[in-house]
N, C-alpha and C positions, 0 to 999 in steps of 0.2 A: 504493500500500500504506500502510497503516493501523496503527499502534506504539498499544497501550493497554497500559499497566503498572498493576496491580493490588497493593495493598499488603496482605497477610493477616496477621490473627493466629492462631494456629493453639492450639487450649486443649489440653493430655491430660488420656487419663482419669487418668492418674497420676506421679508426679514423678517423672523417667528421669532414672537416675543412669549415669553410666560412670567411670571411672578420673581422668577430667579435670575430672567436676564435672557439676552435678545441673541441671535446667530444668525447669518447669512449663506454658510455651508457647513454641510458635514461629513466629519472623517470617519470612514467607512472600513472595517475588514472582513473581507470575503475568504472564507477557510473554504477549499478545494480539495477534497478527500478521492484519489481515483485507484482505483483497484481493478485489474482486466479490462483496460479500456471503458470503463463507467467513473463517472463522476457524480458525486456526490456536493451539493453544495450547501453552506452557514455564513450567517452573517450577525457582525454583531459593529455597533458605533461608538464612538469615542465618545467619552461623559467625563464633565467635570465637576459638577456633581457630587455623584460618586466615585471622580479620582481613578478613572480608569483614561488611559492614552494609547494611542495605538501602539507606540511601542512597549510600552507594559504587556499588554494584550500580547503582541509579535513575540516576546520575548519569553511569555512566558507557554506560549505554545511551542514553539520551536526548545523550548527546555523541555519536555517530555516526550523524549522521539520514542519509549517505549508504548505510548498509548495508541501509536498507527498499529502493532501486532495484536495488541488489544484488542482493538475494533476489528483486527482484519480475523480473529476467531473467535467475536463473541458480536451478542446482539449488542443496540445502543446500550438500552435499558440495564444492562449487566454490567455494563462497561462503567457507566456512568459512577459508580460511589468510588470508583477506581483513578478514574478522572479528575474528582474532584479533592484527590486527596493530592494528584501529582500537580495541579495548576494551583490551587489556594487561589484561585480568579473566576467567581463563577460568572463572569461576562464572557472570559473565555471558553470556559465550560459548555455558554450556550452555544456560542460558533461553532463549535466543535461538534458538541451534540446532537447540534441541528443537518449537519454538514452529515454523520454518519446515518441518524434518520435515513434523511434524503437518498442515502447510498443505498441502504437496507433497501428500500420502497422500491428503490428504479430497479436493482438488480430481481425483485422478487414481480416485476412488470406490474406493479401497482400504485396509485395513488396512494398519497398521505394516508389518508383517512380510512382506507379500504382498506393499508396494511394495518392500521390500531383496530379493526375490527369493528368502525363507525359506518352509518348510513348519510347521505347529504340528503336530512331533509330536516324541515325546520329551522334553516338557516337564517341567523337574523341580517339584516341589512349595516354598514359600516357606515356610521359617520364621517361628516367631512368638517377638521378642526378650523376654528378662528382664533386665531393667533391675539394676542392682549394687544392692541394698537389704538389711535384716535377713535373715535365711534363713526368718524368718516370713513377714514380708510379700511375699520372692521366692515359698515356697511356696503362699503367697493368689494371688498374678498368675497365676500357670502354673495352678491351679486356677478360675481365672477364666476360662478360656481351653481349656477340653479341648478332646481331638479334634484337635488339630492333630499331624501324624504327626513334624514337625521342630518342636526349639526350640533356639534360640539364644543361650546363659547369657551376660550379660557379667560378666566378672568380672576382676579385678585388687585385689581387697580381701586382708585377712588373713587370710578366712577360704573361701577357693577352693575348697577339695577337701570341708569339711564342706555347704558351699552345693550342691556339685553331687551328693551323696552323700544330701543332701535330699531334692532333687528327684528323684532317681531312684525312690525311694520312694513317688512320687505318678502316676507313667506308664513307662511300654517304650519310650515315642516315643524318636527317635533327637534325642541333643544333639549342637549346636555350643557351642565355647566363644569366648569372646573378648576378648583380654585388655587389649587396646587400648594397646601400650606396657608393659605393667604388670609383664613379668616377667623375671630373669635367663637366661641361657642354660643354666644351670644347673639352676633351677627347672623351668626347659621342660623341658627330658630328663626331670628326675625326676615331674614331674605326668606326663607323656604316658603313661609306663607304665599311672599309677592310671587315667588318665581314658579312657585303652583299654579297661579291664577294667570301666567305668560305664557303655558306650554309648556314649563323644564318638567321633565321624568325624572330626572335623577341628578344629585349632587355630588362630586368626587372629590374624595381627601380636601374637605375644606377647613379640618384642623391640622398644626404643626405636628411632624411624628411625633412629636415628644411632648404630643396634647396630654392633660391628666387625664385619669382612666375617670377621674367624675366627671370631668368637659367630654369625653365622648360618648360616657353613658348618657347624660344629659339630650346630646343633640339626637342619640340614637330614640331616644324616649320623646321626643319633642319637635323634633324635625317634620314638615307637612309632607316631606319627600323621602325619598332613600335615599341612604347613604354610602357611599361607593368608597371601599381604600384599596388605596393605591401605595401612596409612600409607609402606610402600615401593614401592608403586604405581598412581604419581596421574595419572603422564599415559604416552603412549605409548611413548616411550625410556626410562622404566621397565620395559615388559614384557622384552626381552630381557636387563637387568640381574639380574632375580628366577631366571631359566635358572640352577640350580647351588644357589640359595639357598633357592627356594621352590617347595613342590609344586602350588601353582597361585595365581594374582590373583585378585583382588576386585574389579571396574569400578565408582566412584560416577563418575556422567554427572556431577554438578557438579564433579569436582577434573580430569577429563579435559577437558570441554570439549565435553561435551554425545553427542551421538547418533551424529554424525558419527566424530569420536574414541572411542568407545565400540565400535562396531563395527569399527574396525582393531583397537585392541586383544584385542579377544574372540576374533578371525580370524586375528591374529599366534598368541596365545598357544596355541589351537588345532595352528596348525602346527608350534608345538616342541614341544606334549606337554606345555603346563600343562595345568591344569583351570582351567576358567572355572567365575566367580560375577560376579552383577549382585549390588552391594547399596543401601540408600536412605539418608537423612535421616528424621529427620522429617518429612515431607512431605502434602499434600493427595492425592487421587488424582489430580490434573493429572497428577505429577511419574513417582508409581508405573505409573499407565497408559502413558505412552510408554517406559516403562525393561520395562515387562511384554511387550512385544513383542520385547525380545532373547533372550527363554526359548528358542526353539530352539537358540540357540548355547552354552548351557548346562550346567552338571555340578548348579549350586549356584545359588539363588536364594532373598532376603533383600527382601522387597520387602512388608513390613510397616507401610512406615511411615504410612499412611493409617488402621490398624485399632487405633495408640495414640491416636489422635485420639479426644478426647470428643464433636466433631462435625466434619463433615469438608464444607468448602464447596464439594464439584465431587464429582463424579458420575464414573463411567469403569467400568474394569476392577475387579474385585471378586476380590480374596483368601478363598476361603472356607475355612477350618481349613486354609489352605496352598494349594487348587486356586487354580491362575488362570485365572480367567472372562471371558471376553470379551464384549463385549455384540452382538457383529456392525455397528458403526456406522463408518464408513473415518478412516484416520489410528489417532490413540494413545485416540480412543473416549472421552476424557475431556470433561465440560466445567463452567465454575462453575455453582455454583445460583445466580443473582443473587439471591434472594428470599429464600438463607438465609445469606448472609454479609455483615459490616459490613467494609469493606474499603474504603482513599479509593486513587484511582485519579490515574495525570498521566499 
């Protein structure tokens, strides 16, 4: 087996803002797993954040060249507590784990979802985000973009409830909000009322991780809406923590640990009675294409991140005004354009 790492720069069509700070591109790595002339592909993006850099990432996959023998005699899923003990990087964990996935599926001629043993039906539709900017220029993005039956406000600004109060003005689509951190438990009680009565379904991680567990019992108890965590849960012994505080998760494959961990998660939370959501990064369609295959296990699905892209260098599953389209090809159906990306590779 065969490790190619792909270094991407990823341009938008426009500057995404959220509550923690604004970006105009992003740094992308594509893990390339090929075994018998099959390729396998993963993808995971540089976060500062959480303090992951591509070369972190780079560096610390190319440290464990025994985990391609691994994979090349076990399934992911087996592989995986193996993996995560040789990277200590579960962002790399995810690229990797996503990337062998992928392998597993295409070699066994199957889709994602048909090799976990899933049906595609009941698929919910993917929202389309609004990046935190002027109430003009949010109005210009969402009119840039009809037809999409969900959108996804992020907001955590001053001006919260006149932005969404905007928007509403310009479509009936159902909104999400998202606050990312941004707001008091207090706040939350009292928006949730208004933002009930504007369309929003649902609110996401609008206390700080390190909200007291009485501010999110509070909002859980009080809120006219649900409540969605996200930066409360990142990996799997998070899901049963969120029971009591929050009306459903939110799975990013890169803060879990890729595909593997992603589908416990989605399968646990299921069984206590959250609601599940897949959500993305910024991302190429590499990333969106293998996370678009957990849509059957689904309530809510955020897998937009390939359609803010000004151009997108891999090819896959296609978001169309929210539908997710599959192309019929086995594995996560994604793959790079070589021909339309500059990207240096090790």
């Amino acid at each position: 087996m065969k490790m190619t790492l792909h270094r991407l720069q990823l341009p938008l069509q426009h500057e995404f803002t959220i509550s923690r700070g604004s970006i105009n591109f992003q740094n992308s790595l594509v893990v390339e797993l090929e075994e018998d002339g099959v390729s396998g592909f993963g993808e995971v993006t540089e976060n500062s954040f959480y303090g992951h850099t591509i070369e972190a990432l780079s560096d610390a996959l190319n440290g464990a060249p025994e985990l391609l023998t691994a994979y090349q005699n076990g399934k992911p899923e087996d592989v995986w507590p193996i993996a995560k003990s040789c990277l200590k990087n579960m962002f790399a964990l995810s690229a990797i784990d996503m990337a062998a996935h992928d392998l597993a599926a295409r070699k066994a001629g199957k889709p994602l979802y048909e090799h976990w043993g899933l049906a595609w039906q009941d698929v919910p539709n993917s929202s389309y985000t609004i990046g935190i900017d002027t109430i003009e220029t949010m109005v210009a993005k969402l009119n840039e973009r009809p037809g999409w039956s969900v959108y996804k406000i992020k907001l955590g600004a001053k001006d919260d409830l006149a932005i969404v109060r905007a928007l509403r003005e310009q479509t009936d689509a159902t909104f999400r909000v998202d606050a990312n951190c941004g707001w008091t438990a207090e706040q939350t009680i009292e928006y949730s009322e208004i933002l009930a009565d504007l369309g929003v379904e649902f609110i996401e991680q609008p206390l700080p991780l390190d909200a007291t567990a009485s501010d999110r019992r509070e909002v859980f108890k009080h809120s006219a809406l649900p409540i969605i965590a996200d930066e409360n849960c990142q990996v799997e012994e998070d899901v049963a923590r969120c029971e009591g505080f929050f009306h459903g998760i939110n799975v990013k494959l890169c803060k879990c640990g890729g595909l593997t961990a992603g589908l416990r998660m989605l399968r646990m939370a299921r069984r206590i009675g959250l609601r599940t959501m897949v959500g993305c990064m910024i991302e190429s369609s590499i990333g969106i294409s293998a996370a678009a295959h957990l849509a059957p296990l689904l309530d809510y699905a955020d897998l937009d991140g390939a359609v803010l892209l000004k151009t997108d260098p891999a090819a896959g599953v296609v978001i169309d005004q929210g539908r997710i389209i599959l192309n019929g090809e086995p594995g996560g159906g994604a793959r790079l354009n070589s021909a339309d990306y500059a990207g240096a590779s090790s």
